[in-house]
C-alpha positions as CSV (number, residue, x, y, z in Angstrom):
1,X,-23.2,-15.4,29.0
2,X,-21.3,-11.8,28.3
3,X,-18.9,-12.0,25.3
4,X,-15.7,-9.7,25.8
5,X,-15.9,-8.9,22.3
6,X,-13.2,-6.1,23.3
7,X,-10.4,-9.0,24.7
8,X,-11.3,-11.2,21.9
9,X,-10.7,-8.4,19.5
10,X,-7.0,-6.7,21.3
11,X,-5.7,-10.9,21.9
12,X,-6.9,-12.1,18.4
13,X,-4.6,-14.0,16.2
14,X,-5.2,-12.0,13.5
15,X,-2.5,-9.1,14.4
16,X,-0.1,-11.7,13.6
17,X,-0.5,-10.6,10.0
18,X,-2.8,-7.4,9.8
19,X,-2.1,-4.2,10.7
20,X,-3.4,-2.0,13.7
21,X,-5.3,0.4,11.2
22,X,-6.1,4.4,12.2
23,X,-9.1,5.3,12.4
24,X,-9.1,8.8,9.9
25,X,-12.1,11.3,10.7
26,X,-14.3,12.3,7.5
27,X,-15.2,15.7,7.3
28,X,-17.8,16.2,4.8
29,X,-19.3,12.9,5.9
30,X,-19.0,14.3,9.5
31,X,-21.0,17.7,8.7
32,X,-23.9,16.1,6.5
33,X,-24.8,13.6,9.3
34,X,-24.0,16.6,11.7
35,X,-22.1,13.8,13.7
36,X,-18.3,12.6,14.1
37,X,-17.9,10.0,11.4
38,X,-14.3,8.2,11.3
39,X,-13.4,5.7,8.7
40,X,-11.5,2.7,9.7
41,X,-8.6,2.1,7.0
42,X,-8.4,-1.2,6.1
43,X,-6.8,0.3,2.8
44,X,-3.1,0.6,4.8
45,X,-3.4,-3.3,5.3
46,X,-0.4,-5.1,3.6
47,X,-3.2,-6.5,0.9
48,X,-5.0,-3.3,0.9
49,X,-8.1,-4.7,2.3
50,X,-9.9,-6.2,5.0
51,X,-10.1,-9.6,4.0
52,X,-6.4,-10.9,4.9
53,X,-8.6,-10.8,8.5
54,X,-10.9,-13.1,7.2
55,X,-8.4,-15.7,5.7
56,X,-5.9,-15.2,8.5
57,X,-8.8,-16.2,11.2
58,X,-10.3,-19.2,9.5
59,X,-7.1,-20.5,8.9
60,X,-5.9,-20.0,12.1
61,X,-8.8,-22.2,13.9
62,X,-8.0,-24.9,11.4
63,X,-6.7,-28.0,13.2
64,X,-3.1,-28.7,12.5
65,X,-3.5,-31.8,11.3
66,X,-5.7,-30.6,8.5
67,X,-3.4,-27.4,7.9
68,X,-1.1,-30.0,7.0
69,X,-2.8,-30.7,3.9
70,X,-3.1,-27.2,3.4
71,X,-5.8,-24.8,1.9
72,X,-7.8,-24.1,-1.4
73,X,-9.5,-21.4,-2.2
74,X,-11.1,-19.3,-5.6
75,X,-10.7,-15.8,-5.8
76,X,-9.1,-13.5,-8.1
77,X,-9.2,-10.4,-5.4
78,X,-8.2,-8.9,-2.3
79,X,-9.2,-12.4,-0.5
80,X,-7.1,-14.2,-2.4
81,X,-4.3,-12.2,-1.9
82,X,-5.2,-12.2,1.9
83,X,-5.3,-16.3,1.8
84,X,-1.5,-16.4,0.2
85,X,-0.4,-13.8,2.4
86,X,-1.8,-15.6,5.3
87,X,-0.1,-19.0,4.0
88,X,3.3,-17.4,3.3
89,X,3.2,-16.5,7.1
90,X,1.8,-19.6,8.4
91,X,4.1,-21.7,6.1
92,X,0.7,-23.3,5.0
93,X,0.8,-24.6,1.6
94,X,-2.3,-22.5,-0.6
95,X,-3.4,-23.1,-3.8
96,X,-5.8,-20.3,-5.2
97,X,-7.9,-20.6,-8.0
98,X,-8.6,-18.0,-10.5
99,X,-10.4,-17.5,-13.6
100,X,-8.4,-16.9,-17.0
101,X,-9.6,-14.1,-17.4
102,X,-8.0,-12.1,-13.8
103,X,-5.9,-9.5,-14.7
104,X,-2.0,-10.1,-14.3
105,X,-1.6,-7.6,-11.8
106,X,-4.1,-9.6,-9.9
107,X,-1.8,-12.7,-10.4
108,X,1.2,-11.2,-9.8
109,X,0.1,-10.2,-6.3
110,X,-1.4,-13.1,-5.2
111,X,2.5,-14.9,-5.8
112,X,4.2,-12.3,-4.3
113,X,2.2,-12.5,-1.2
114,X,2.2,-16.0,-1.1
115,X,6.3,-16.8,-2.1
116,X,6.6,-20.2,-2.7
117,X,3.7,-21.6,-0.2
118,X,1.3,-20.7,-3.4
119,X,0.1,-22.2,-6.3
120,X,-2.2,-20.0,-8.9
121,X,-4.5,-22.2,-10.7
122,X,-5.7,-20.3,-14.0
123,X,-8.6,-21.7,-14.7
124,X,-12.2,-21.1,-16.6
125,X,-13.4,-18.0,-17.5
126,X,-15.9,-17.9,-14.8
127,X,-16.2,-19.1,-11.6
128,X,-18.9,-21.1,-12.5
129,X,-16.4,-22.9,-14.4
């Protein structure tokens, strides 16, 4: 069976919330490895990060009737700021769960990507709590 990983990857779902990224040529990388080396910069995604891919595509295969009930996830970083941004847009209620100890600024941008579809959970000072 050949996979058009090429039409899955111009047709996915994901463009719905990530950005087309440039592709930004490193020189000094480039001229050690005596080859063309570009970098691919996920940094100029609205959560600065690859990971709103991630959270945008598994939620996106999730059957409606269990988006209904929403989603939960633990992370204090750029996932979980890629899960609320992904709820916010999909109108999918997200609760994220974060240790007490997460910075603020870390908080803070998890509820401005997410508006009102998210609810931070402080809690723990681990995850292993």
């Amino acid at each position: 069976m050949r996979h058009d990983y090429l039409k899955k990857t111009l047709t996915a779902r994901v463009y719905d919330v990530a950005r087309e990224t440039e592709l930004e040529r490193a020189p000094n990388l480039s001229a050690r490895l005596r080859n063309p080396v570009y970098l691919k910069r996920e940094d100029n995604q609205p959560v600065f990060s690859f990971k709103v891919r991630g959270a945008y595509n598994k939620m996106a295969h999730i059957p409606a009737d269990a988006l209904e009930r929403g989603v939960i996830t633990a992370s204090a970083g750029n996932h979980a700021q890629g899960v609320a941004l992904s709820a916010a847009r999909m109108g999918v209620k997200a609760i994220i769960v974060v240790p007490v100890t997460t910075p603020q600024v870390k908080v803070d941008a998890v509820r401005a990507h997410g508006g009102a579809t998210v609810e931070v959970v402080q809690f723990g000072e681990s995850y292993s709590d």
